[in-house]
N, C-alpha and C positions, 0 to 999 in steps of 0.2 A: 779320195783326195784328201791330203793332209792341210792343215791351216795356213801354212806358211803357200803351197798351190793355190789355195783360197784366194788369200787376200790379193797374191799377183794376180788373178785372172780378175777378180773385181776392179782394183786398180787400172789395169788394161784397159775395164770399158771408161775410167776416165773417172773413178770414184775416186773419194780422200778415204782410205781406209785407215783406223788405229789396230794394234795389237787389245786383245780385252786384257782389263787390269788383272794383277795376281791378286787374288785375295790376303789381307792382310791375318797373319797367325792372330790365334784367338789370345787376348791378354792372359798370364800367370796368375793366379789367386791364391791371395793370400788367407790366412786362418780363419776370419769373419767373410769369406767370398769374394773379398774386393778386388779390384785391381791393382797388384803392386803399383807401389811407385816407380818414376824413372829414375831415381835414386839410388833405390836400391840394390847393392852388388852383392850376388850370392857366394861371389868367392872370397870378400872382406875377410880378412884376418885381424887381430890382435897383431904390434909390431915385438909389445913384450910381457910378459905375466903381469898381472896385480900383485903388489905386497901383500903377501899369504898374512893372514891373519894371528896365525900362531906367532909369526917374528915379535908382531906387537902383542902379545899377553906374554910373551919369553920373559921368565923372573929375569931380574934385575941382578947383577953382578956381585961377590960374595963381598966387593968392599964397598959396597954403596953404602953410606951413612945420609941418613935421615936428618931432617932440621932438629927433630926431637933430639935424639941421640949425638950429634954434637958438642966433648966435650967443652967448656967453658974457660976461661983462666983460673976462676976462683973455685971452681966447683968438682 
């Protein structure tokens, strides 16, 4: 007899019968064991790169002049 015959034939004699609950999946864990957050989205991406690091130490242009070097009117 399957569950679903069950519960009609129980019902029949006049009982309130429920389906049993599904067990709820075991939470994901994270690197300390914990329980992710609800926050969490494992498919998160970046929308666009970081400014690479090399752009800003890139030498400076061959006509940059310095406040030093600056000629003067009189000098």
């Amino acid at each position: 007899m399957e569950l679903n015959q069950a519960i009609e034939l129980v019902k029949s004699a006049g009982y309130r019968v429920s389906k049993p609950k599904a067990k709820a999946p075991a939470p994901k864990l994270n690197a300390l064991g914990l329980p992710m957050s609800p926050l969490y989205d494992p498919n998160y991406r970046r929308r666009a790169s970081l400014t690479p690091i090399s752009r800003l130490y890139a030498p400076m242009g061959k006509h940059t002049q310095w406040a030093s070097e600056v000629p003067t009117n009189g000098e």
